[in-house]
N, C-alpha and C positions, 0 to 999 in steps of 0.2 A: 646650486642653481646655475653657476655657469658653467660647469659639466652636462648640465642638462642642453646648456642651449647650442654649446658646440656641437654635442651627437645630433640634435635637430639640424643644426646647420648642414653637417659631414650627411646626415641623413636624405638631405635637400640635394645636396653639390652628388652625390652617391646615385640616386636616381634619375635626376639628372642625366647623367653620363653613360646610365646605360641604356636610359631609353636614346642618347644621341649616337651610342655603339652597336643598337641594333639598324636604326634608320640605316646610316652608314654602311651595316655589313647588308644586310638585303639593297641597299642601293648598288656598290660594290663589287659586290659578291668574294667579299674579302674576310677573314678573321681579326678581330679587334680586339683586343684585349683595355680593362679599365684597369689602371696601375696609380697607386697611391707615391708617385714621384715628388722630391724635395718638399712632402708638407701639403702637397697641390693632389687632388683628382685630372688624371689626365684619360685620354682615349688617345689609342695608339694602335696602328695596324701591323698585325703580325710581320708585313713585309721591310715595315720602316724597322721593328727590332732583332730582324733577323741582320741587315745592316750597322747597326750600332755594334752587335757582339763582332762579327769581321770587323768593322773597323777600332776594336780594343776600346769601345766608352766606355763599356762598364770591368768590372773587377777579375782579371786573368782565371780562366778556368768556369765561368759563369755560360751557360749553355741557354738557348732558347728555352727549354724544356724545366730549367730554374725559376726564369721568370713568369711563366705559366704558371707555376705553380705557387706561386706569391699574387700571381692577377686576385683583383677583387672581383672580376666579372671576364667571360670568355665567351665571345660571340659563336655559332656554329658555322 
């Protein structure tokens, strides 16, 4: 039962975010990625995480083209 209601929740917070990642990229005119960060659904613009990787946030050797491919949703 509380498996059930997290996937509704995660299902909720999921929707959510990419209906706020489309506004966003046709506002924009930018690529957004929806990224399941620390436990959190977040929206993130391709330009903020092409920054993070140059600036070494994440894990040495980890390329744009990685976290793409782990996004839960990718704006066009």
């Amino acid at each position: 039962m509380i498996k059930l209601i997290k996937d509704i929740f995660f299902a909720w917070k999921y929707k959510r975010a990419v209906r706020k990642a489309k506004k966003m990229s046709a506002l924009f005119k930018m690529k957004y990625y929806v990224l399941s960060m620390g436990g959190r659904i977040k929206v993130v613009p391709k330009q903020n995480i092409r920054h993070l990787v140059r600036t070494h946030r994440f894990r040495k050797g980890v390329k744009v083209a990685d976290i793409e491919k782990i996004a839960l949703y990718v704006t066009t």
